[in-house]
N, C-alpha and C positions, 0 to 999 in steps of 0.2 A: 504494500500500500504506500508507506510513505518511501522517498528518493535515500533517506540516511537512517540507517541502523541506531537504535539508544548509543551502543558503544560507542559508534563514530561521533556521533554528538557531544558525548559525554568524553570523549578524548581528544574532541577538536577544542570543545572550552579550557581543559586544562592546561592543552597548548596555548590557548591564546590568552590565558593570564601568565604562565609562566614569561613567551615573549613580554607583556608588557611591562612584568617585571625587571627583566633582563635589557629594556629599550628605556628604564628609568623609573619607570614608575614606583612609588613606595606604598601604592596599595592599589586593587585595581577587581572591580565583579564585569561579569560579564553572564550576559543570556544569550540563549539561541534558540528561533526555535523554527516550526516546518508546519505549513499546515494544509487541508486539501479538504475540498469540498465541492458539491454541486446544489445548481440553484434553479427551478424550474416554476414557471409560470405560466396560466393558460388563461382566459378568458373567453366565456359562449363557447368554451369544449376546443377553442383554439390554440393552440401553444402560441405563447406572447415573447417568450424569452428564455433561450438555455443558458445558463453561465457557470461555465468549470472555473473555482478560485486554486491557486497555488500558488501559494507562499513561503518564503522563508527569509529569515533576518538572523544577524548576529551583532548584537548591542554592542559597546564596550566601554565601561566607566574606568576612568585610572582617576589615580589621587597623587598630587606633586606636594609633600607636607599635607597640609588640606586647603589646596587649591585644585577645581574637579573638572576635566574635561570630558566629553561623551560624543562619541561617533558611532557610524554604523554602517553595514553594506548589508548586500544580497547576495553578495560574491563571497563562498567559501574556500577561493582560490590561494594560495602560500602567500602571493605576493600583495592578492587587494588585502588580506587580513594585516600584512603589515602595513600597507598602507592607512588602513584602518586607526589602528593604534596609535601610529605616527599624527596620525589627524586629531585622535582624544589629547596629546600628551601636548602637542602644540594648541589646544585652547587652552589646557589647564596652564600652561606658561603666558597668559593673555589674561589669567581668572586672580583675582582677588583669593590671597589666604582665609579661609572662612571656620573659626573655629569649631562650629558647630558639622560640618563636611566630615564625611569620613563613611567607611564602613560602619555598619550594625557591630558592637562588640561581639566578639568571640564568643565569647560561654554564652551568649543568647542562640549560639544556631539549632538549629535542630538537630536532633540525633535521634530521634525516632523518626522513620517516614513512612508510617503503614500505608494499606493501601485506601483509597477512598472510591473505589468499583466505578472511576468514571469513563471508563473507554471500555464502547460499544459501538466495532463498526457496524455501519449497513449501507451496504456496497448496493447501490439501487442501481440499473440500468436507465438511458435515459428515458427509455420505455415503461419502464418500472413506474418513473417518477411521476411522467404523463399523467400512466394511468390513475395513479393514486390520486394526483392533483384533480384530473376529469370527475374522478369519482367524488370528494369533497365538494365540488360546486354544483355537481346534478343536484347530490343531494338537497346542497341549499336551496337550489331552482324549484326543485319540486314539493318544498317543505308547504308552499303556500301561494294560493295563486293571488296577493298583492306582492311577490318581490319581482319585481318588472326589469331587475335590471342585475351585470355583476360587474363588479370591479375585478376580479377571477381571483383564484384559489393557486394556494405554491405550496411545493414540497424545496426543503432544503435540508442538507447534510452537511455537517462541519466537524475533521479529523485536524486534533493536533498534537502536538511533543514539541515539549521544548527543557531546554538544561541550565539552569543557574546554578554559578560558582563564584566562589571569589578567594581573596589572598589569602583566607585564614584558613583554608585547606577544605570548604563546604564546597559537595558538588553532591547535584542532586536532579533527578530525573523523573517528569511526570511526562501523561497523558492524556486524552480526552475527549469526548465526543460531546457535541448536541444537534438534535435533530428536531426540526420541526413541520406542522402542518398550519395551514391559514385559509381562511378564506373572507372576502367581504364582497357583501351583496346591497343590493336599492330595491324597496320596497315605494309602493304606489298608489295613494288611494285622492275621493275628492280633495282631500285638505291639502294635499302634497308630497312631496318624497322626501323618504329620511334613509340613511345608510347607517349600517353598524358593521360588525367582524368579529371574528371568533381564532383563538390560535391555541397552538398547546407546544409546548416544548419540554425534550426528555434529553437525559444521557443514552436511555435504552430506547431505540425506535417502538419497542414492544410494550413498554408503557406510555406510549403516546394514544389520548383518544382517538376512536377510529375514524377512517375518512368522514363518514354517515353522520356520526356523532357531531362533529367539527363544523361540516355544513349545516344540518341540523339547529345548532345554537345559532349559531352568523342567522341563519335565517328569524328563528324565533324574536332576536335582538332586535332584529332590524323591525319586524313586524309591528311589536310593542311599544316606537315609538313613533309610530304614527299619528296626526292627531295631535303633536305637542303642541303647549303654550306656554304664555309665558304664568307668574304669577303675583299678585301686589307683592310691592315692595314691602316690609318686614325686618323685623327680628324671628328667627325660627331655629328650632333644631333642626341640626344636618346629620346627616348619618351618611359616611363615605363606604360604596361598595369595596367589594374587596379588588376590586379591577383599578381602582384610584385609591385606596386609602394607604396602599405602601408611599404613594409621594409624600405624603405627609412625615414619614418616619425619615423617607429620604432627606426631609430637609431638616429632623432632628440630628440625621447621622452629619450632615455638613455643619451644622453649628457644633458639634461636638469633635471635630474632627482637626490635627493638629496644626494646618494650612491656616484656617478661620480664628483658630484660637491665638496663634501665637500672634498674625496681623494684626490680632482684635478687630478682625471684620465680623465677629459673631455676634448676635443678641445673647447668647449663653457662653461668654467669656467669663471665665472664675467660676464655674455653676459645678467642680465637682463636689460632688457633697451635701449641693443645694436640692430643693424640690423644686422641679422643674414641669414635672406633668401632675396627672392625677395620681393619689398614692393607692391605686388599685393597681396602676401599673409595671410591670415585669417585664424585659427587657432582654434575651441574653444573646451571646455569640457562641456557636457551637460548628466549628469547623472541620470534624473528622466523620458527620457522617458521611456516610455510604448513597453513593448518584448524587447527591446532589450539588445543586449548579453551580455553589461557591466553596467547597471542600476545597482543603490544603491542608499539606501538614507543613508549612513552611511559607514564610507571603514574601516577596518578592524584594527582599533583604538576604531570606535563607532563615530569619528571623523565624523559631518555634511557634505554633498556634497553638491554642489551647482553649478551652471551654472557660465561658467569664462570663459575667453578670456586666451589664451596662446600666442599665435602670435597676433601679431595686423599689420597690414601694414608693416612685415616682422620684427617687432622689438621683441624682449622677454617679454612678458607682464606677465609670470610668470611659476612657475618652478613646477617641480612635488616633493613633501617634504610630508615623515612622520614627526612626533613628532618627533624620534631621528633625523632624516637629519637635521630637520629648529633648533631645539637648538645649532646643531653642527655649522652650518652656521648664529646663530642669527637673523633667523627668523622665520615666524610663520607657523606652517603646513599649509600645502594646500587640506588636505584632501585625499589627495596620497598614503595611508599606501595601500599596495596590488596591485598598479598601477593604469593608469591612466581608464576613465570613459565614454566611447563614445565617442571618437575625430571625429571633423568634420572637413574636409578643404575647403574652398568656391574654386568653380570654375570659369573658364573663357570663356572658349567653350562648346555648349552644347554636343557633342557627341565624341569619338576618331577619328573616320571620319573627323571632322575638324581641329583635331589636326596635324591631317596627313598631311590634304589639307596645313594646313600653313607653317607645316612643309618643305612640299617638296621632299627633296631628308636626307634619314637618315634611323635610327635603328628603328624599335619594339622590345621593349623586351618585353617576355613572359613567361620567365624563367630564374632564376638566381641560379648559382651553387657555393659550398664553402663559406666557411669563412673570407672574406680576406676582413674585415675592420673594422680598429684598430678607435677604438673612443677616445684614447689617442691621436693623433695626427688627426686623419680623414682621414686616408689612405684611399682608396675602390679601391678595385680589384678583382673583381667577374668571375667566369665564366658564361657567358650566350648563351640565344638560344633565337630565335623570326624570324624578319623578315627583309628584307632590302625593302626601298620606296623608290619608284622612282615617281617623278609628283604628291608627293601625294597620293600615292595608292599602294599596294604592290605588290611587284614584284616575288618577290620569300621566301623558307624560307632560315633562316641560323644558322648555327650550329658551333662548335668548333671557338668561340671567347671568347676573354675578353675583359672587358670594366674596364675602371680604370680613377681614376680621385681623386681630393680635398675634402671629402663633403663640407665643406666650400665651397667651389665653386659651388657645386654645388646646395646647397640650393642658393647662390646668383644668377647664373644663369638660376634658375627656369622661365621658360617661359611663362607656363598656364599649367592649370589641365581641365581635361573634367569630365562631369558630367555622367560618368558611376562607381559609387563605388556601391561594389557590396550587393548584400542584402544580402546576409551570414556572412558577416565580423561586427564587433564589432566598428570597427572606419572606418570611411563615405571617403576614399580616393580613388578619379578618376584615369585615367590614367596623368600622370607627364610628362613634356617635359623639358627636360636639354636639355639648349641653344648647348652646346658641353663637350663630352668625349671622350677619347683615347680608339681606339675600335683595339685590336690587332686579327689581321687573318689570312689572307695568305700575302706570303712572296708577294711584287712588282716584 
């Protein structure tokens, strides 16, 4: 499958720190890696697009004292590699000495590297790929005679290997696959047309929902928001599906993360140990299971991973830090170099249905548009789309709102989370209910 063997990779990096040692450098990591995939799309049962990727890179960081230079090719040939090096070692002679610059310390690498069960080839034919793809979109076609239209349905495979090593003798070698299916379709009735999509992504193609299935939803989504409107402007509870409510977390993991913090471009700068969300909530990072999308046993220092608590009962129990963040901040990595590792959030209710039930009268969101929030301050002002409830139970959809609020507040006003996070996604987060937000619509 792939053009270079583990060993060759794993004996070309230690070549090419030992040259960069040997050409000056007095510290130096380097990655490599290979990757191969196919990407196919159809539309109305046509194929739209074939695209074979292959790739491969060899990074190289040297350190001159701690001033850091970084180059790179595509060329694993003797002479571009030294060329290579030669190009890292001549910026870092251009680079400001930087105390905080340097490798990850030594006794932080890893020494255990189990395995994390993420490489699962599936070697599709392009015909293979076709068919599957054809087959996801019928099904969506046929779900329902208002979806009048498709944007089409894709099958995609993604193989890779790659080797990180550095001066302190850490060399180490992973693998890995993801695979996914997609489809999104347009539905059609008097009031108008709305479009949704449906996807699922696995390491094992074999736990991917089936074509049928995949279409199937894409169709259903689409259907259900036919008909939207808007709805007066308000204070209300929101409640974020689980299809949108990881952004939310994603932008606690950036404020909490050693980039933001040390700049003090966060709204939660100085917040460990403070309460920062609701103290219902539970937080962790768990990096060694098995298939899933963010497993390592090492991030991209060589730096050990390990299971840790982030939130604890809504307090900061710890922050996301490379090597350089925690020196800058005078503390110690956390194993974050490349981001974070599986987030889990504990929930409160078992299903969205009850989230609704307790809810009442409020928002579904199910989609959120733009960029409008500044993690400098904690603006949020999104545009969104979903659903308005009424008793619990939805009433209708709606469309052309925004919603805007504090995040600060709104992590404090967190209410409960349901245990629907989805099995495609990388970090484990249910649907969210903020207590209230400013949901702007139609004029009173």
């Amino acid at each position: 499958m792939f053009h270079h063997r583990s060993e060759e990779l794993t004996s070309l990096c230690a070549g090419v720190l030992a040259e960069a040692q040997s050409q000056g450098a007095s510290a130096a990591e380097a990655d490599i890696s290979e990757s191969l995939g196919q990407s196919v799309q159809v539309r109305q049962g046509d194929v739209e697009h074939i695209e074979y990727q292959q790739d491969k890179s060899l990074d190289i960081t040297v350190y001159v004292g701690q001033a850091r230079g970084r180059a790179s090719t595509a060329d694993f040939a003797p002479q571009a590699i030294t060329q290579t090096i030669q190009a890292a070692l001549n910026i870092a002679q251009f680079t400001a000495q930087d105390p905080c610059a340097g490798l990850a310390d030594a006794d932080l690498m890893a020494t255990e590297l189990g395995d994390t069960d993420s490489f699962y080839p599936w070697m599709l034919s392009v015909d293979e790929a076709i068919e599957l793809a054809k087959r996801t979109e019928a099904a969506a076609l046929s779900t329902d005679g208002r979806i009048s239209n498709s944007e089409g349905a894709g099958t995609q495979t993604d193989h890779y290997q790659y080797v990180y090593g550095n001066s302190h003798g850490f060399l180490a070698y992973q693998r890995g696959t993801r695979h996914s299916l997609s489809c999104s379709v347009l539905a059609t009735d008097e009031q108008g047309m709305q479009r949704d999509y449906w996807y699922d992504v696995a390491r094992d193609a074999r736990d991917l929902s089936s074509a049928e299935d995949i279409g199937h939803i894409a169709a259903a989504r689409t259907v259900r928001r036919l008909g939207a409107r808007s709805v007066p402007t308000g204070r209300y509870p929101v409640i974020f599906d689980a299809t949108v409510s990881g952004s939310l977390i994603g932008h606690l993991v950036g404020a909490i993360s050693g980039g933001a913090l040390y700049r003090q471009t966060s709204f939660l700068a100085d917040s460990l140990g403070q309460s920062v969300l609701a103290p219902w909530v539970d937080l962790q990072e768990r990096p060694h299971l098995k298939k899933a999308l963010a497993s390592t046993y090492f991030d991209a220092e060589g730096v050990a991973t390990h299971d840790r608590n982030i939130i604890e009962q809504g307090r900061v129990a710890g922050y996301f830090l490379s090597s350089y963040s925690a020196r800058k901040l005078g503390m110690n990595t956390t194993g974050n170099a490349g981001g974070p590792h599986n987030l889990y959030l504990n929930h409160t209710h078992d299903t969205q249905a009850d989230l609704l039930k307790d809810m009442g009268t409020g928002l579904l969101v199910t989609e959120l548009m733009g960029q409008g929030v500044n993690t400098i301050t904690g603006d949020y002002s999104r545009g969104a789309a979903g659903f308005w409830v009424e008793n619990g139970v939805i009433a209708y959809p709606v469309e052309e709102i925004t919603i805007a609020a504090q995040l600060q507040d709104m992590f404090l006003d967190l209410v409960g989370a349901a245990d629907d996070a989805l099995k495609r996604s990388a970090h484990k987060v249910g649907s969210l209910w903020v207590a209230q937000m400013t949901v702007a619509g139609q004029s009173n």
